[in-house]
N, C-alpha and C positions, 0 to 999 in steps of 0.2 A: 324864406327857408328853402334848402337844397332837399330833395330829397331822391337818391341815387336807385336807377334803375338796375334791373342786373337781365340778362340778357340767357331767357332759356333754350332756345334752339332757332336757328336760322337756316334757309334753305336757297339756291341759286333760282330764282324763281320768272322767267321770262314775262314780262304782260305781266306782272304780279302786281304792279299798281292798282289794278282795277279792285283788287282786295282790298286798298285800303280808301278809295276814293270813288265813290259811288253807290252803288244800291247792288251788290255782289250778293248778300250774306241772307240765308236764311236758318233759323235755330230748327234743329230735327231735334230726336228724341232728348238729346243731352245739351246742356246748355253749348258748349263750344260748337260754334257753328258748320255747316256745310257753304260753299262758296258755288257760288250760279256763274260759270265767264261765256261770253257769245265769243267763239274761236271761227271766223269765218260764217260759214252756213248753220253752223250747229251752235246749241247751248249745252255744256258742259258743264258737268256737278261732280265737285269735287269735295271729299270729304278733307276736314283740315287736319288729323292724327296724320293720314297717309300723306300728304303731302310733307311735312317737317320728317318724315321718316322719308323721304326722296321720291314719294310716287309721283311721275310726274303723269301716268294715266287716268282718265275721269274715273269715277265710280260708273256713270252713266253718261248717254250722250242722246242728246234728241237734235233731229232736223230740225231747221227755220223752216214753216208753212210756207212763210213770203220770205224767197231769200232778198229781194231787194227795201224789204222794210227794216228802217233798223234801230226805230225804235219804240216804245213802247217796256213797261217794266211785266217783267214775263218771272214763271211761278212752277216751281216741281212738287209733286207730291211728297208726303215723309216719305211712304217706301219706295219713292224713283220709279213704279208703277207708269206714271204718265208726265206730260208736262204741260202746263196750260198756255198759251200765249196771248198776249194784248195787240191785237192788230188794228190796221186802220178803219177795215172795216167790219169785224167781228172778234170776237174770241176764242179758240181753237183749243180742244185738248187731245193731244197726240200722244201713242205709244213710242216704246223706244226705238220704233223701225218707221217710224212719222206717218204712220194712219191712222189719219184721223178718225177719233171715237166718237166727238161732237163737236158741234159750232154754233155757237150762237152771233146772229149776226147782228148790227145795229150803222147807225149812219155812218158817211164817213167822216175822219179829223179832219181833213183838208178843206182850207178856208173857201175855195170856190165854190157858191149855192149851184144848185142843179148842174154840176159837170158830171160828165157822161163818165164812164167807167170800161165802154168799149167790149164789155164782158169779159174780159180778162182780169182776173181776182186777182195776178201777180202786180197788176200797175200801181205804181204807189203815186198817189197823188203829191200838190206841192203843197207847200207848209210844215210845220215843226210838231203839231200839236199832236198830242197823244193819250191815251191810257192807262192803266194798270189793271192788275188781277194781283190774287193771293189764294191760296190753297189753304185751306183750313187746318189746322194743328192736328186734327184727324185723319183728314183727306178726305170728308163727305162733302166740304162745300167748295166753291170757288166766289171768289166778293171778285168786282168788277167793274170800273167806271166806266164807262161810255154815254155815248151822244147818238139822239134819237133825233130826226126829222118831222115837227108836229105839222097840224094844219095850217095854212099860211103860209108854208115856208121857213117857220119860227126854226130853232133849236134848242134843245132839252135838253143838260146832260142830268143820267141817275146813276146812284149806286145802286149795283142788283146783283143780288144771293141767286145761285145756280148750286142746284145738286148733280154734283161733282161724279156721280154715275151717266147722265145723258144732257146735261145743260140746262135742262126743265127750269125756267124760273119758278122761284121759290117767293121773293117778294123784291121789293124794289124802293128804295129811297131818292126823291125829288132834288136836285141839286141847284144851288142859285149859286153857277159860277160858272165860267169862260176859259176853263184851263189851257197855259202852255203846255202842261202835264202835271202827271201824280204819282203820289208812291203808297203803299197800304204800310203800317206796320201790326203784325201779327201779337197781341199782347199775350207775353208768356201765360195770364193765367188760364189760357187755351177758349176763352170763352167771348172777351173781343176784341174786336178789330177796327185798325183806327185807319183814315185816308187823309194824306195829307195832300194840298190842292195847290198847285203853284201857277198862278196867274197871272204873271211881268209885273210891270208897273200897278196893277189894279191888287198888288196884295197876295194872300196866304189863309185858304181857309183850312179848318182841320175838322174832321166827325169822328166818331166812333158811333158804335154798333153795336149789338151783338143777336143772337135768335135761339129764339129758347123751345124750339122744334117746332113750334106754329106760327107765333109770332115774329118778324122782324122789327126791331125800335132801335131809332136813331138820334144821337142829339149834335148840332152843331155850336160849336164854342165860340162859332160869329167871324165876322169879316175883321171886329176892330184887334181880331190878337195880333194879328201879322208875323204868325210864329211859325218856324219849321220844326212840326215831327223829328224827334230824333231816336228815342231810346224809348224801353221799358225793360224793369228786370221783375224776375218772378217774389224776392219779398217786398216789393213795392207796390202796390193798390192802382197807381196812377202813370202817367209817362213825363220826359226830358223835352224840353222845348229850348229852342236859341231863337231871339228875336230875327228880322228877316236881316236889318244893317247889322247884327250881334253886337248890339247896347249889352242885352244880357243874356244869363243864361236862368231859364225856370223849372221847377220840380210841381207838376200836380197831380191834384186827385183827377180824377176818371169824369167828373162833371164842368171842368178847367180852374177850377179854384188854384190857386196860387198857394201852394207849401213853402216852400221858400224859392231866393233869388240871389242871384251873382251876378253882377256888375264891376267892375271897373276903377281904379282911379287912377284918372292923368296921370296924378302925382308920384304915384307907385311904380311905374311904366314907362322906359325908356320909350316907345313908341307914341308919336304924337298927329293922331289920338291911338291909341289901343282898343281893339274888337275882337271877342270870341269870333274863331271862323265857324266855319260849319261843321265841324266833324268832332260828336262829343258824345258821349254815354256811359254806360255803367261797367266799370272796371269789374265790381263785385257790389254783392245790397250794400255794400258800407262806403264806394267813393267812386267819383266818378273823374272820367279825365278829358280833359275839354283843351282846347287850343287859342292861345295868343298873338293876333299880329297885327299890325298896323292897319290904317280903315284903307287901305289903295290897294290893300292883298299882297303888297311887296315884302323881302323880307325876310328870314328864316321865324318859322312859328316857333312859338315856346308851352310846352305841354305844362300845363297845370293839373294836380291833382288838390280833388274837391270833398268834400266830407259829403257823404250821397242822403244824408237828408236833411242835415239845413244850406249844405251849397258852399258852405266857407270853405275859402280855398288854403289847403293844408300845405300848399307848399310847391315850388317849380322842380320837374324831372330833371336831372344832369344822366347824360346816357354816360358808362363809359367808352374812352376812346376820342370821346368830344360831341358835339353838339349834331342832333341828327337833324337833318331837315329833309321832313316828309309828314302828310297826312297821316291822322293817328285812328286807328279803329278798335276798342276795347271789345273785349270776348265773352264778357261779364262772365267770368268765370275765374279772376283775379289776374288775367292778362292784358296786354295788347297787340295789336301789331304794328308796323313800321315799314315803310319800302324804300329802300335807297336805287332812283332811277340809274343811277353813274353804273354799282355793280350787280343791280336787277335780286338783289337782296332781300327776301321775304325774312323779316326776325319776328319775333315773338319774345314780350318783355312781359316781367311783375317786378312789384317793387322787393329791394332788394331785402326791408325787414322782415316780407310778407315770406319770404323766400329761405330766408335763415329760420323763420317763424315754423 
């Protein structure tokens, strides 16, 4: 089944792919999001109304600590007050003029044991590996993975709660994992927060959390899911998972139980074999839109829209004008976006009944 998109406002949008392919987005007050882009030295927060209305200026702009690190998944508050960063060797929260408020510091990412650091905090070591942070739905806490240095030599990585006034740890969760890197997602119902752990080859672990002003409590959903974080929307209880090779796509509760599942068939599918890619979420509480393409990643994807709580898939997008190919990122707020690299095209889509509705 066709089901035609219609096309609400588009904007000439330089770099605008980063919107729709990667860890750009975080929800402030209203569900449509704010968009986080690192432009050079600085990390830029842009609201998305002003943007489709032509602004192409940030709302706010913070300095890189470390301008030669460049990566790490980094975190603004709601009210653009500060910004937190995930560095190699600490965690930094800077005002808008990049003075630093606090730092918490912990081991480095970088694979060499005992390499020297020369006292210079801008060096960035070799290897790939990294961090994340997340700025609490309020702005009192900061969540935070990093890797500690035990006796021995060992390495440790933990999840640890920082109040979000001076870095103070607040408590700290034990982590059995080796990350390439992580990403947190913040769950709309402002109370927890999930970390998803990407490993290489050794796998995909995921936790939530949350802290109830004294206590911190954490559950891990285990090494055998091998699934990546993707989504949560605010009338849903639980979050959107897609397997790691995308066999499928899952809907669960808050404890990993399995609500329902989408999967695939050959038979149905011009592509051979056919796999959800990675880029899928919640349109609005009722559907959700997730992506189709062959398992070598070649290919133009094909957007599928999904009924958002048993997963059946209600039917494939036709854009007009013709077939769009680009990463898709729902707003959950009955939209999505779209980027056309060729004319640097930021669009913004609902479906088209949703829209006459």
């Amino acid at each position: 089944m066709s089901i035609t998109a219609q096309l609400r406002e588009s904007v000439t949008l330089p770099g605008g792919g980063a919107l729709v392919n990667g860890c750009a987005f975080e929800v402030s007050g209203e569900r449509l999001p704010r968009a986080l882009l690192q432009n050079g030295h600085e990390l830029e927060v842009h609201d998305l109304h002003e943007v489709f209305a032509g602004e192409r200026a940030p709302a706010a702009v913070f300095p890189l600590p470390w301008p030669g690190w460049d990566r790490g998944v980094h975190s603004v508050s709601p009210d653009t007050t500060f910004a937190v960063f995930s560095g190699q060797r600490a965690v930094r929260a800077v005002g808008p003029g990049g003075e630093t408020l606090w730092e918490y510091r912990h081991a480095c990412w970088g694979p060499e044991i005992g390499h020297p650091h020369m006292g210079d905090e801008q060096e960035v070591c070799r290897g790939l590996e990294h961090g994340s942070c997340q700025v609490s739905a309020d702005g009192r806490l900061v969540w935070a993975h990093v890797v500690t240095e035990q006796e021995g030599g060992n390495w440790q990585e933990f999840w640890v709660l920082l109040d979000a006034r001076d870095g103070r740890e607040l408590g700290r969760i034990p982590l059995d994992s080796a990350a390439a890197g992580s990403r947190h997602l913040r769950h709309p119902d402002g109370v927890h927060m999930g970390l998803c752990i990407g490993m290489g080859q050794d796998g995909i672990l995921l936790h939530w959390a949350r802290w109830d002003g004294e206590v911190l409590t954490g559950w891990d959903l285990g090494r055998r899911t091998d699934r990546i974080l993707m989504d949560a929307h605010p009338a849903h209880p639980g979050f959107l998972t897609v397997e790691h090779y995308g066999s499928d796509l899952e809907l669960h509760a808050l404890d990993g139980t399995t609500i329902a599942e989408a999967c695939l068939d050959p038979d149905d599918e011009e592509d051979d074999p056919p796999r959800w890619d990675h880029d899928c979420g919640f349109v609005d509480a009722r559907t959700v839109i997730a992506s189709v393409t062959c398992s070598d990643g070649l290919g133009r994807p094909r957007h599928r829209l999904l009924d958002g709580r048993t997963l059946e898939v209600r039917g494939t997008v036709e854009y007009p004008g013709g077939p769009v190919d680009s990463y898709v990122r729902p707003l959950g707020d009955g939209t999505w976006l779209t980027y056309d690299d060729t004319t640097g095209t930021l669009s913004r889509w609902a479906e088209a009944d949703a829209c006459a509705g």
